[in-house]
Phi, psi and omega in degrees: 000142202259128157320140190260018184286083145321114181250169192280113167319138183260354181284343184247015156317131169312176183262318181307306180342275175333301198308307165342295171317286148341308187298296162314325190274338181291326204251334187232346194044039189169170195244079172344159161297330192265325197298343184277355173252320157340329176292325167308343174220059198326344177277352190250310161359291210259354155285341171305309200301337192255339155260348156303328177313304184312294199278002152291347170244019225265124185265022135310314174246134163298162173276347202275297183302330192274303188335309218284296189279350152295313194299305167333296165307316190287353176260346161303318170321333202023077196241064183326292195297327170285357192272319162310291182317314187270341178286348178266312146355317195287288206325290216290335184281350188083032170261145189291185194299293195306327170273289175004305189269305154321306193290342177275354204247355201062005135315153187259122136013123147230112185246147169318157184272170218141181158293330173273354190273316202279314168304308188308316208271344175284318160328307182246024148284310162298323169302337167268013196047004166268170188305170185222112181311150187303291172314329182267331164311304183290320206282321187292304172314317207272337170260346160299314206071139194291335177315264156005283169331273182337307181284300181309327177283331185287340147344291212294312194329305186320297197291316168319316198304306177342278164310290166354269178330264201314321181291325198259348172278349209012100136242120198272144200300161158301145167276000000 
């Protein structure tokens, strides 16, 4: 199946588009893949962009912690091309072999406990979509910190949107 991505001319671009565009090359220094389909409605374009910016710089999360729940959503997703990208990303951010290889295989993580163990496991209590018990809701709170939370629900959010986008586009990893 040929991908369905329309990129934007940037010679026929709107000027809200550019600003986007402009925002992006400020903050990232390159135009992400999804922002060429996201660029088709520049106002979702440029709220994406401020929150994709963000968690690329988010002082909450480690890159390693943020890898695990990006890698994590995009494989609920079952979203190859972000499961490529972000499974070189976990390795290269240092998260070990062993979770990396769980989450591609679908299982949750037994990781030592700790913050990345602790990510893994809230990660994939949302993703399985059940309640997260009041005792365990604190034990996430007392070693994340509610900030941390916060940057983490939104990660997964992003990345769904993300994995979505990209799936629905069959856009396939590079090889």
């Amino acid at each position: 199946m040929a991908h369905r991505l329309e990129r934007i001319d940037l010679a026929q671009a709107s000027g809200e588009q550019l600003e986007v565009v402009t925002r992006l090359g400020a903050g990232r220094g390159r135009i992400p893949t999804p922002f060429n389909i996201w660029l088709h409605n520049p106002r979702l374009a440029a709220g994406m962009e401020i929150i994709g910016t963000y968690i690329d710089h988010a002082p909450g999360l480690s890159e390693a912690e943020n890898e695990v729940a990006i890698l994590a959503t995009a494989v609920f997703w079952n979203a190859p091309y972000v499961i490529a990208n972000h499974s070189r990303h976990a390795r290269k951010a240092g998260v070990p072999e062993d979770v990396v290889e769980a989450l591609l295989d679908k299982h949750r993580p037994t990781p030592d406990e700790g913050r990345i163990g602790t990510v893994c496991a809230a990660v994939w209590d949302l993703l399985e979509g059940g309640t997260v018990e009041d005792a365990q809701f604190e034990r996430y709170v007392e070693i994340l910190g509610r900030a941390a939370i916060a940057e983490l629900l939104v990660v997964i959010g992003y990345f769904t949107s993300v994995s979505l986008a990209m799936t629905f586009h069959a856009l396939e990893p590079k090889a």
